[in-house]
Steps between C-alpha positions, in 0.01 A plus 500: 500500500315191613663298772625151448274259649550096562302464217750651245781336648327155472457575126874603454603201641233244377399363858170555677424798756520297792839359360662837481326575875714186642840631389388831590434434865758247482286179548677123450443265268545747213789323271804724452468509083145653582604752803803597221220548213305750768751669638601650139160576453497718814806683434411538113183628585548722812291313726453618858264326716251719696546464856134653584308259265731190595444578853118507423532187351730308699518638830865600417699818341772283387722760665782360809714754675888470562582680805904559590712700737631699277517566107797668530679155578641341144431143677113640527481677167615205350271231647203732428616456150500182521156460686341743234614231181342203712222651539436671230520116300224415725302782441482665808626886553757585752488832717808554731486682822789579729501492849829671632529221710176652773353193666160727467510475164615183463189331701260749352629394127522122629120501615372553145416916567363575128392168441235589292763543272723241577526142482784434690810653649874373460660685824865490546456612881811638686417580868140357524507185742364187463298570805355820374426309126320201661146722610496625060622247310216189409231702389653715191761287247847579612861323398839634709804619360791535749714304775267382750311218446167605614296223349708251760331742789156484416454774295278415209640599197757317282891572494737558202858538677908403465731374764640788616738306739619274218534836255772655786601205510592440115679882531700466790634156458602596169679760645685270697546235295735803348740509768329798677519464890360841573126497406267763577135536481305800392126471556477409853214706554436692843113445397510125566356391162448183389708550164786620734465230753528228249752658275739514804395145591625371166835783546566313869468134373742562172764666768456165739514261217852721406625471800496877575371702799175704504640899598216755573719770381469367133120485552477850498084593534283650238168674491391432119621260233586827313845627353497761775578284768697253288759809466442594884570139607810455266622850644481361820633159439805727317570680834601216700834423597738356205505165654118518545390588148365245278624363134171408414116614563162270443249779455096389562401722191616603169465865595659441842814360274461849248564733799785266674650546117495875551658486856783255352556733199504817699743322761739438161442140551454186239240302429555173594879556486504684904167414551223254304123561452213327479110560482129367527212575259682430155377843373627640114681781668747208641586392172597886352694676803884463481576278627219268487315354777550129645142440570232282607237499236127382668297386175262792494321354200430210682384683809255708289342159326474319816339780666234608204421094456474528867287785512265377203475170589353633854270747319351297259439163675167371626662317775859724611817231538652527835771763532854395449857680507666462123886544450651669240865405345823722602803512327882658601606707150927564543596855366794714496395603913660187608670310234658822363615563097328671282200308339243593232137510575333199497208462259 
């Protein structure tokens, strides 16, 4: 069977070839009745581009890479969802790599290795420094995922991020505002991220603006935002004196929150009656546990189109723009973890 070619899709939908190559490569000034009118004719017809002859042509395979920590993460599975439907609109193919959170592999993936390939790289690095970025980024396109703003320390690539201190923030104050006076934190992480740093920032600030006092035995530390040591932590927050123990926990992750739930139902305890939960990362699984998860949701979808636009901007302009640091939305979702009842899922 004959492979679709530009040529047949043009036909289909009644433009010329070089109209159907615009939307394909996702060039402007295409009007969005026509990009409609093509894009049925693609998925009607099959059409794949050919990343060997389109690299021939243009110099580029159309292909950008997506490289996380881990895949295993629902925050990370569900972005790269979310990065694969941006990009696919702008016809560019996604390949995801996972780093296990190696610095090595984070610079090596950073510097454009297989970038007669690639594109461009999204990178959502976890240990790599801004320092060690600097000497790679410039010279391959590159857009940031993640807490630290490297973009503000000369690293040249742009930055799709949320406030991390303002997310804590959201979760622990509405904690508070609840009547809770013993707040712990899981996520302070023994590491020294920048996630961690600036989630407990925002955990801090709520308790000042309360009016309650900052204890280091409710800060508990953590080696992974992973249920693991959310149970661990909540074990050990569970084995301090009565007096000591809190009545309600601001976890830095969703899966942090999903293990301190296991700890609080092993320990015969209710959620939020003895003790209230919250999360960060607004992942599905929040929404279906029993109960269900007080959480800060970080628009994903919104991270993913900043960061393809990003990254396709940079790749296709004659003249790059300068590098800049974009923020995506946040939002605090109340659930059964804090405000108790039972509650059907929301749609």
């Amino acid at each position: 069977m004959a492979a679709v070619t530009l040529k047949d899709v043009a036909q289909r939908a009644g433009v010329s070839i070089k109209t159907v190559s615009n939307v394909v490569r996702g060039a402007p000034r295409v009007s969005e009745s026509t990009r409609a009118r093509v894009a049925k004719a693609v998925e009607e017809l099959g059409y794949r581009p050919n990343p060997t002859a389109r690299r021939l042509r243009t110099g580029r395979s159309g292909m950008i890479a997506l490289v996380v920590p881990e895949l295993v993460s629902p925050y990370f599975a569900e972005l790269a969802q979310h990065v694969r439907t941006e990009a696919t609109a702008l016809g560019l193919t996604v390949l995801i790599e996972e780093t296990l959170g190696d610095p090595a592999e984070e610079l090596r993936l950073a510097g454009g290795v297989g970038a007669s390939l690639l594109d461009g790289v999204i990178l959502s690095p976890l240990h790599t420094t801004a320092e060690e970025l600097a000497p790679v980024s410039g010279t391959f396109p590159l857009v940031l995922l993640g807490e630290r703003s490297y973009a503000r320390e000369r690293v040249a690539a742009d930055h799709v991020l949320i406030d991390n201190v303002a997310a804590a923030h959201a979760a622990t104050a509405h904690l508070a505002a609840l009547g809770r006076t013993r707040i712990a934190a899981i996520g302070h992480d023994r590491k020294g991220s920048a996630t961690s740093r600036q989630r407990l920032e925002g955990f801090q600030r709520a308790l000042h603006e309360a009016g309650l006092p900052f204890d280091p035995r409710l800060a508990p530390p953590v080696g992974e935002f992973d249920r693991r040591n959310g149970l661990e932590a909540m074990r050990a927050l569970l084995a301090l004196p009565p007096g000591s123990r809190p009545d309600a926990v601001s976890c830095f992750s969703d899966l942090l929150a999903f293990g301190a739930r296991r700890a609080l139902y092993e320990a015969g305890l209710r959620v939020p009656e003895d003790i209230a939960l919250t999360g960060i990362d607004g992942t599905e699984e929040a929404r279906y546990g029993t109960p269900s998860l007080t959480t800060v949701v970080p628009d994903k979808a919104a991270i993913a189109a900043l960061a393809v636009k990003c990254l396709a901007d940079r790749i296709s302009a004659a003249a790059p723009p300068p590098f800049e640091v974009h923020h995506a939305p946040h939002w605090l979702v109340e659930r059964e973890s804090t405000r108790g009842g039972r509650a059907r899922v929301e749609g």
